[in-house]
C-alpha positions as CSV (number, residue, x, y, z in Angstrom):
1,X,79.3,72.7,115.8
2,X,78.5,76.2,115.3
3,X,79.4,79.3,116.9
4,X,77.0,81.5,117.7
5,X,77.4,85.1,116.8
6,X,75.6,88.3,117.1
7,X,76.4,92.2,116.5
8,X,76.5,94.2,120.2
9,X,74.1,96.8,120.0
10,X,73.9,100.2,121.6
11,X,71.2,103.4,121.6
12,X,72.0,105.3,120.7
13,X,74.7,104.3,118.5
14,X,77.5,106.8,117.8
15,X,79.2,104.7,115.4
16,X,75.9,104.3,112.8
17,X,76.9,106.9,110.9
18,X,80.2,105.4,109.7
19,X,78.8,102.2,109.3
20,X,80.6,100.6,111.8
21,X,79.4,97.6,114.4
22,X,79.9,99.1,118.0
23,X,81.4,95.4,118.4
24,X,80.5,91.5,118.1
25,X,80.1,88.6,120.4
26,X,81.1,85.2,118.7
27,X,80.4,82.5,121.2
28,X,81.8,83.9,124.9
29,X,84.4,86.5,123.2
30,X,83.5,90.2,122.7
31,X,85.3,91.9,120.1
32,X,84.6,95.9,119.9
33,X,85.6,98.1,117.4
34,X,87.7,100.8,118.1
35,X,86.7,103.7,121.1
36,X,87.4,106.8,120.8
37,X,86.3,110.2,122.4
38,X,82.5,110.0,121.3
39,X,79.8,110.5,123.4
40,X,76.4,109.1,122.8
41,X,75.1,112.0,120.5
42,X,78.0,111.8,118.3
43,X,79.9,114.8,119.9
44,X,83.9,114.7,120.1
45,X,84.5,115.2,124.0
46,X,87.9,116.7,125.4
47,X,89.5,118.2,121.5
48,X,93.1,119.0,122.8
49,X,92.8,116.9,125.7
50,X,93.9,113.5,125.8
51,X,92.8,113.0,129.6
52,X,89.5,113.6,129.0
53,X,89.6,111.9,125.6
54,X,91.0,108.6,127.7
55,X,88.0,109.1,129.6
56,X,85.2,109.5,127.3
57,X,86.9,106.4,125.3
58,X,86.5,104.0,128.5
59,X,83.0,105.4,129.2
60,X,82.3,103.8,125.6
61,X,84.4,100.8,125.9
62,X,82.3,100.2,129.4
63,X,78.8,100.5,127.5
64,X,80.0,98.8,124.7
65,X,81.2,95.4,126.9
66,X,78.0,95.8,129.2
67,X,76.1,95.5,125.9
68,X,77.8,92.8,125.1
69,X,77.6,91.1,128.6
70,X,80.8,92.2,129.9
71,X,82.7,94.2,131.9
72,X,86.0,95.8,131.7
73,X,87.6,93.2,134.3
74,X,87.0,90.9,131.8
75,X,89.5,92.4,128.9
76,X,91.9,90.3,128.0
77,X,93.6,92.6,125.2
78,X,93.5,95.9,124.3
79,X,95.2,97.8,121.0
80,X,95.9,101.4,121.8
81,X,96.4,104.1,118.8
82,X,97.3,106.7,119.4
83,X,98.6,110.4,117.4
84,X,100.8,111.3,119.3
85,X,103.6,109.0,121.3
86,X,104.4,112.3,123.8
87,X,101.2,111.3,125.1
88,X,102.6,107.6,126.5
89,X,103.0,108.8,130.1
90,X,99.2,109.0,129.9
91,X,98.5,106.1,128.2
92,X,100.8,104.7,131.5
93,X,98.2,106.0,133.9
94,X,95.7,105.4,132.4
95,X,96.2,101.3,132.7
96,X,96.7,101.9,136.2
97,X,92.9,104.0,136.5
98,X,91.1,101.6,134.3
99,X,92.8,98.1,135.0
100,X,93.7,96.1,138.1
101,X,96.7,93.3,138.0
102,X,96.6,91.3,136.2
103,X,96.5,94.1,133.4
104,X,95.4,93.2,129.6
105,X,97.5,91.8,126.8
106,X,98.2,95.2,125.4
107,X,99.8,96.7,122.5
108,X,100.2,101.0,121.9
109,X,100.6,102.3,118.2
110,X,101.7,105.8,116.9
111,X,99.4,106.3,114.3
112,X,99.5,109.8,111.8
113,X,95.6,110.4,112.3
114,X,92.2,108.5,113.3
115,X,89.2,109.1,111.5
116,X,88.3,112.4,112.7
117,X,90.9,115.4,113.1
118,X,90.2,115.8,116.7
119,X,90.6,112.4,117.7
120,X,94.1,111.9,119.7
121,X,93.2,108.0,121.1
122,X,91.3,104.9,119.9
123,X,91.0,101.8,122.0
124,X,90.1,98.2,120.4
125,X,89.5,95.6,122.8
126,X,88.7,92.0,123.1
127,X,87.0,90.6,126.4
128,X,85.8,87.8,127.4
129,X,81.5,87.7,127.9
């Protein structure tokens, strides 16, 4: 038996530029690649501030998994990276804004950079379609 599976596409699609599949759905799981602070046109959002970079990320995430036929209650894991670990308190909240009980599988890294200087969080997740 085979699996079906099939890229998630967005448009516009921020992530074209680096070559980069906003995410894939392989059978009923959606895996997306990271989310960071980019808005549709390619534009960093919030440079400095990791609020509004949380922000812009889950706005992406959420167009990303709706794409994909999802929805964020429906995350089962997320990967956090993020530049700078002063920033956890944040991180904290921020489960609490974007996630009920029972919250994601979820695991926070202090990375040294992302791929663009102004970048401060990235958010992977996997969901379920």
């Amino acid at each position: 038996m085979s699996v079906k599976m099939e890229v998630i596409a967005i448009d516009p699609d921020p992530l074209a530029p680096y070559a980069i599949a906003p995410g894939w759905r392989v059978g009923d799981v959606l895996f997306l690649s990271g989310q960071a602070a980019i808005d549709e046109s390619g534009t960093i959002i919030g440079a400095g501030d990791i609020d509004a970079q949380i922000s812009q990320t889950f706005v992406n995430i959420d167009k990303v998994l709706a794409a994909g036929g999802s929805s964020r209650d429906r995350i089962v894991k997320v990967t956090i990276y993020l530049t700078d670990m002063a920033h956890f308190p944040q991180i904290v909240d921020a489960r609490k804004k974007y996630f009920s009980s029972p919250y994601p599988a979820d695991t926070i890294v202090e990375v040294s950079a992302l791929a663009l200087p102004e970048l401060m969080v990235e958010i992977d997740v996997i969901a379920a379609a």
